[in-house]
C-alpha positions in Angstrom: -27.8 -8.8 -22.4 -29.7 -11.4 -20.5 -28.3 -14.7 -20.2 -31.5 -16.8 -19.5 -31.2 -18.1 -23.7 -27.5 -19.1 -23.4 -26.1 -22.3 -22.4 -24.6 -22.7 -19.0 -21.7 -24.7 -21.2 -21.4 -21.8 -23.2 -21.2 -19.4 -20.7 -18.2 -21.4 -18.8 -16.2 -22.1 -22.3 -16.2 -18.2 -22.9 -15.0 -17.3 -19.4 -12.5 -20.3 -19.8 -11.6 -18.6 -22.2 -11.4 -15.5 -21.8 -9.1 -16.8 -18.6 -6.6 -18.9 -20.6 -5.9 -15.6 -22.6 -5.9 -13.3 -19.2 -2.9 -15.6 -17.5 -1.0 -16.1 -20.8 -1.3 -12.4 -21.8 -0.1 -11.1 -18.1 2.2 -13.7 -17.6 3.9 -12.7 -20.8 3.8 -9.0 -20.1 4.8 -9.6 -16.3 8.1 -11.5 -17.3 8.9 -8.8 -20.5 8.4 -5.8 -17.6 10.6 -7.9 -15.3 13.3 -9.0 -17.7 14.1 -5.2 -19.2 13.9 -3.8 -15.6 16.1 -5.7 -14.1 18.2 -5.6 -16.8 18.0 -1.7 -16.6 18.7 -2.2 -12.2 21.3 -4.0 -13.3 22.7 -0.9 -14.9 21.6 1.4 -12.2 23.4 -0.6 -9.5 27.0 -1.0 -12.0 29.0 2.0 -10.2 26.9 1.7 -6.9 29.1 0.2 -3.8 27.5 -1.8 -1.4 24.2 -2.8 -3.5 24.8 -7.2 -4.6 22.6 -9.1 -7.2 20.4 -10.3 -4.7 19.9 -6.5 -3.7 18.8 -6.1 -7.4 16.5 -8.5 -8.2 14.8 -7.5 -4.6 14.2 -4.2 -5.4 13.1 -5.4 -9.2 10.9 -8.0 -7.5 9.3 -5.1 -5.0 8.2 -2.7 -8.2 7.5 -5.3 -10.2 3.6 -5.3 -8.9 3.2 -2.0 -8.8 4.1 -2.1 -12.5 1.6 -4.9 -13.2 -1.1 -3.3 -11.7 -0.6 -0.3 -13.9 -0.9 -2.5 -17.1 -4.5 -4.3 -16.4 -6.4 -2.1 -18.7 -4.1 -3.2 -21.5 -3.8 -6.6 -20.2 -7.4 -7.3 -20.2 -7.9 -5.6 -23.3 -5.7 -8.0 -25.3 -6.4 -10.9 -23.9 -10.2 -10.1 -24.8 -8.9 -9.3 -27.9 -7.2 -12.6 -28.4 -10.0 -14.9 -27.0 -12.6 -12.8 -29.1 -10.4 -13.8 -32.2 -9.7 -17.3 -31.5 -13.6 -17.9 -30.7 -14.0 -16.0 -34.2 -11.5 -18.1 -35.9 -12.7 -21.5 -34.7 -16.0 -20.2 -36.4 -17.4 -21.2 -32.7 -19.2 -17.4 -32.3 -20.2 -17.7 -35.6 -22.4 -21.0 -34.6 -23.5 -19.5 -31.6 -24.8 -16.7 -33.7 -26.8 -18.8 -35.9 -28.6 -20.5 -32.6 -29.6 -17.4 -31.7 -26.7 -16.2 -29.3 -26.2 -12.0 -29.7 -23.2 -10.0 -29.8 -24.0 -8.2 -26.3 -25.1 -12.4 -25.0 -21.7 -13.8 -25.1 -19.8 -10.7 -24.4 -21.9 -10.6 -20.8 -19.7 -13.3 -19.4 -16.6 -11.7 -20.4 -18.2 -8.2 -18.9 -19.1 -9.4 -15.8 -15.4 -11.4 -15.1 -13.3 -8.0 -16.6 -15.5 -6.4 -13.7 -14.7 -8.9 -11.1 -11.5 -8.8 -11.7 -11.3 -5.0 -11.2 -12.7 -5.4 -8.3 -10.2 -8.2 -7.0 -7.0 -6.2 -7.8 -8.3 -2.7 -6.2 -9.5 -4.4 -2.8 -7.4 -7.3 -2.2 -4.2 -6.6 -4.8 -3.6 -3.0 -4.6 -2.9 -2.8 -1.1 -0.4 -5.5 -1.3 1.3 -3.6 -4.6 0.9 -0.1 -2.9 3.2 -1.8 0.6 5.4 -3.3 -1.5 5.9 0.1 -3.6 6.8 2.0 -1.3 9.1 -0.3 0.4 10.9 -0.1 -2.9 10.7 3.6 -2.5 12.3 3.4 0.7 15.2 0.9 -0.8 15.6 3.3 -3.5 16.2 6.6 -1.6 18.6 3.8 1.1 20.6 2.9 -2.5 20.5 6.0 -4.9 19.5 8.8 -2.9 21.9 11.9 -3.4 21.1 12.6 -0.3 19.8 11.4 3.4 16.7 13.0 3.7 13.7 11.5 4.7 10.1 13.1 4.8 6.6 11.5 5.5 3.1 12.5 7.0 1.5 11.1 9.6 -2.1 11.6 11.0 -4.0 14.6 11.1 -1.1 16.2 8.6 2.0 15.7 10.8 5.0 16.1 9.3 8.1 14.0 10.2 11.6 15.1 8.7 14.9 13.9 8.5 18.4 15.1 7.7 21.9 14.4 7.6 25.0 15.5 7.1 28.5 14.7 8.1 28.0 16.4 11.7 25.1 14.6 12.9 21.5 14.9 11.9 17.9 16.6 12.9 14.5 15.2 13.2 11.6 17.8 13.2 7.8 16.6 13.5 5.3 19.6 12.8 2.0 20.8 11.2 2.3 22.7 8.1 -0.1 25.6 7.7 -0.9 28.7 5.5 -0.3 28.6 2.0 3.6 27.9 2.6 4.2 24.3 3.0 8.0 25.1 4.3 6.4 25.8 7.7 5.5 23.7 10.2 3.6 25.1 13.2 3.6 23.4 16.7 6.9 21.8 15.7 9.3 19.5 17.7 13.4 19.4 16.8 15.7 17.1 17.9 19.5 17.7 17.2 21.9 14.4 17.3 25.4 14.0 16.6 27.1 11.1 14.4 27.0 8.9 17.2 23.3 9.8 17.9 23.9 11.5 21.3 21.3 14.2 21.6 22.4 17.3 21.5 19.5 19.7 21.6 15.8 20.0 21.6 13.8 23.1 20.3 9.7 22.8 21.0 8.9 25.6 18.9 5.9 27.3 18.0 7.0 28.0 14.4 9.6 26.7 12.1 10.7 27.6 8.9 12.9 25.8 6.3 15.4 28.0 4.1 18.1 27.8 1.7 20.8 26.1 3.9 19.4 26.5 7.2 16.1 26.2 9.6 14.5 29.6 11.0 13.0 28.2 14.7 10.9 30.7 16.4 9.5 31.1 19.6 10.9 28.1 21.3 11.8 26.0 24.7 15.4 25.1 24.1 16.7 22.5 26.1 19.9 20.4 26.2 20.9 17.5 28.3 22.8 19.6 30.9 21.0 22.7 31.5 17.7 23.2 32.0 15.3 24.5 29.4 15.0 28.0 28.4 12.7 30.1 26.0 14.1 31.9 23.0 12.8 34.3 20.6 14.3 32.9 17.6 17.1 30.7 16.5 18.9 28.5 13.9 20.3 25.4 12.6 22.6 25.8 9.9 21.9 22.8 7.9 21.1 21.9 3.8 18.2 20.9 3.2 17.6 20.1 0.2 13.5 19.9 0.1 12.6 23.0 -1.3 9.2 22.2 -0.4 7.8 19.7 2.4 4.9 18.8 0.1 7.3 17.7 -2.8 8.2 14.5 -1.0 4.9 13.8 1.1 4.3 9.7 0.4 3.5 9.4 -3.0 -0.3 8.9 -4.3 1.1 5.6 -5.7 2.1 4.0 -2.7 -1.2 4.4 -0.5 -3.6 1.8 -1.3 -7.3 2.4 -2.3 -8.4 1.8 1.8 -6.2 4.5 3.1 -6.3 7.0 0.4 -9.6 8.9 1.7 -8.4 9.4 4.8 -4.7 10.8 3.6 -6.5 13.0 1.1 -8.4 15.1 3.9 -5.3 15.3 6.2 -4.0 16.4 2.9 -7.0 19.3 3.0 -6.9 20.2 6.5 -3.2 20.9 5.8 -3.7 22.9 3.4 -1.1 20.1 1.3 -1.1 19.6 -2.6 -3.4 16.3 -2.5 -5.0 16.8 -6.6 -2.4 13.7 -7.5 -3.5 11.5 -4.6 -7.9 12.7 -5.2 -6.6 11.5 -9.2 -5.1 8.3 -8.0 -8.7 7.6 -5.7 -10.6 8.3 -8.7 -8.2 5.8 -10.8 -8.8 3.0 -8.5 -12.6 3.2 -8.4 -13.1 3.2 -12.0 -10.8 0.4 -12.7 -13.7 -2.2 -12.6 -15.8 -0.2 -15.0 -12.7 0.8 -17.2 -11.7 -3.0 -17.5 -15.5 -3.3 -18.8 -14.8 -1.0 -21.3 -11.9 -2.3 -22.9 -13.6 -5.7 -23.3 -16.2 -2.7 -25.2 -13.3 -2.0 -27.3 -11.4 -4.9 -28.2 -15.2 -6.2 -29.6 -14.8 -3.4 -32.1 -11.7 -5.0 -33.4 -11.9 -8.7 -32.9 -15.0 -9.6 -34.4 -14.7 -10.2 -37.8 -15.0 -12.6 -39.8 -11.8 -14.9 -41.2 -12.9 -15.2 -44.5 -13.6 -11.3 -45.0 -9.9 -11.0 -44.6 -8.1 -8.0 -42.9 -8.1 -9.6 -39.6 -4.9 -9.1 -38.6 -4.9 -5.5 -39.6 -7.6 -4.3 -37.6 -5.9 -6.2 -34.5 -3.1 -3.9 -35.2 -5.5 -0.8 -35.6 -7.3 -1.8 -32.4 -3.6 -1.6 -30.3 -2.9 1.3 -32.5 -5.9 3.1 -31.5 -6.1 2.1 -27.8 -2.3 3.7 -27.8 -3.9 6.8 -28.6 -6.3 6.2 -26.0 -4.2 5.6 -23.0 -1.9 9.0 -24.6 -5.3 10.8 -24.4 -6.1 9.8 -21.0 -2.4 10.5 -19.7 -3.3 14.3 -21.1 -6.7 14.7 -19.3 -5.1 13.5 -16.0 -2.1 15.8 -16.7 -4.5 19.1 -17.5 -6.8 17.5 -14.1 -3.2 18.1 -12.2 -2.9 21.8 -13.0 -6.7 22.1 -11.4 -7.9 23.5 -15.0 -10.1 20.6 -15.1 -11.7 19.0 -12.4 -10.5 15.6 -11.2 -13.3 13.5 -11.5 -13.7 14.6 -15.1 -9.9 13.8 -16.0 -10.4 10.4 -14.8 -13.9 9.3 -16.0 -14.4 11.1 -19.0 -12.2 9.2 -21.5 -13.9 5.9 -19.8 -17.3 7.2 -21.0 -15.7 8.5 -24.0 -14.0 5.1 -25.4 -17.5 3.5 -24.0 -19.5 5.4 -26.5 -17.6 5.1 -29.7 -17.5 1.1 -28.9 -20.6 1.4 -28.4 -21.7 3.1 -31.3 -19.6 0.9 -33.3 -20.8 -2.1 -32.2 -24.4 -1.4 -32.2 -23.6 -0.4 -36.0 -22.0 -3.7 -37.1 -24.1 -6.2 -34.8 -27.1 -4.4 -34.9 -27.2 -2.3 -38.4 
């Protein structure tokens, strides 16, 4: 795979490209993914007061990168595909060929700009798609939420929560601990009317969220015209709805690749579900060498001859099969999930899976 016997020229005119096909390809799956979801916001937003056209196409345009980012395996992979099969077709591979020019020579270029292109969109594009992703989260839960709680985690596993009702609302910052994630030790409560006028404070050194109301034990109770005083235990009679602090934690989707490392160990220390957010780390880190891989695969399927016929067919079988690919991969992250197979394993072993069967392919049809 050296590229001391190629021609500079060539070198350029297959990244070109290899290029040409990358912006056409993304810039026709971009604008399908926008059209359809905004068609379906549209939808969404019908029977919604309150939420204009503008509103739409702003929270289309906020998801719309997150989506993109999610489709790069299958964006690179057709648009090696499709410059693969128009170098084939202009009978311009076959000519490098016959000067001497191997299989694994003039798919190095394309190699090494899948690569650096994996590694542009996880350090430089993923943190902007991860921001704007969960600013759309935030718009979503503003627009459609069914109800007005809002829960995040902050350093060293702090737990900030917020609910509503028609009374007033309650904001409780705590660390969860023990196997139960609905309690927060060390915890802070603030109670505020509907004209956010606070009414109480607990400082408690245990709190526990039940069905309809929150258990707060062994706490300084103070209100703005008496003077704090300790009790054993008491309660706010409010519904919340989480059943479970952990279930809406800041999803592993809208943390970017920088800050993932650190959120996974408060995740640890809390003793927090983090298996989605390790997956998601290990996602992001193979995405260079995964984008090498498809430009593996779509060689498999691109690189025969016009006048042997069946071109178009195998095309078809190549999408066909990297369908199953991407199912198969879903399944192994799913079964990684459950903790019945460890994490680094769901993610990298259908990479070196689909590596070897290209490779074993290739070196079969190039190679004999």
């Amino acid at each position: 795979m050296r590229l001391s016997s190629i021609s500079t020229i060539l070198v350029w005119y297959i990244v070109k490209t290899y290029l040409v096909w990358f912006i056409g390809i993304t810039t026709t799956i971009i604008s399908v993914i926008f059209l359809a979801d905004f068609v379906d916001m549209l939808r969404r937003v019908a029977n919604v007061e309150g939420i204009t056209f503008s509103i739409a196409a702003q929270l289309v345009a906020l998801r719309l990168p997150y989506f993109a980012q999610e489709l790069i395996p299958i964006m690179v992979l057709f648009a090696s595909m499709g410059a693969l099969w128009a170098l084939t077709r202009k009978q311009e591979l076959i000519v490098a060929r016959a000067a001497g020019v191997s299989v694994w020579q003039f798919l190095f270029p394309i190699i090494l700009t899948a690569i650096a292109l994996g590694v542009v969109f996880v350090t430089l594009y993923n943190p902007i798609a991860s921001k704007l992703y969960f600013s759309y989260l935030h718009l979503e839960h503003k627009y459609f939420g069914k109800n007005n709680d809002l829960i995040s985690i902050a350093g060293k596993g702090t737990v900030w929560i917020k609910h509503e009702d028609h009374s007033g609302y309650i904001i409780a910052k705590g660390q969860p601990t023990g196997d139960s994630t609905k309690i927060l030790q060390n915890a802070i409560v603030l109670h505020f009317d509907s004209r956010d006028n606070l009414l109480e404070r607990f400082d408690a050194e245990q709190i526990i969220f039940e069905s309809g109301r929150i258990r707060i034990l062994s706490s300084w109770h103070s209100k703005a015209t008496t003077p704090p005083i300790f009790v054993d235990k008491s309660e706010l009679f409010y519904h919340v709805s989480v059943s479970d602090v952990a279930s809406a934690i800041q999803t592993a989707d809208s943390i970017s690749l920088w800050e993932l490392p650190d959120y996974i160990k408060y995740l640890k220390q809390s003793k927090l579900p983090y298996r989605d957010h390790e997956l998601r780390f290990h996602h992001l880190l193979s995405l260079p060498i995964l984008l090498a891989v498809m430009i593996f695969l779509s060689a498999v399927f691109s690189l025969r001859l016009p006048r042997k016929g069946g071109t178009g067919t195998l095309i078809a079988s190549g999408a066909a099969i990297t369908l199953i690919i991407f199912f198969f991969s879903d399944v192994m992250k799913a079964i990684s999930l459950n903790g019945t197979l460890p994490v680094f394993l769901g993610v990298w072993g259908p990479i070196a899976i689909v590596f070897c069967f290209s490779l074993a392919v290739l070196l079969k049809t190039e190679d004999g």
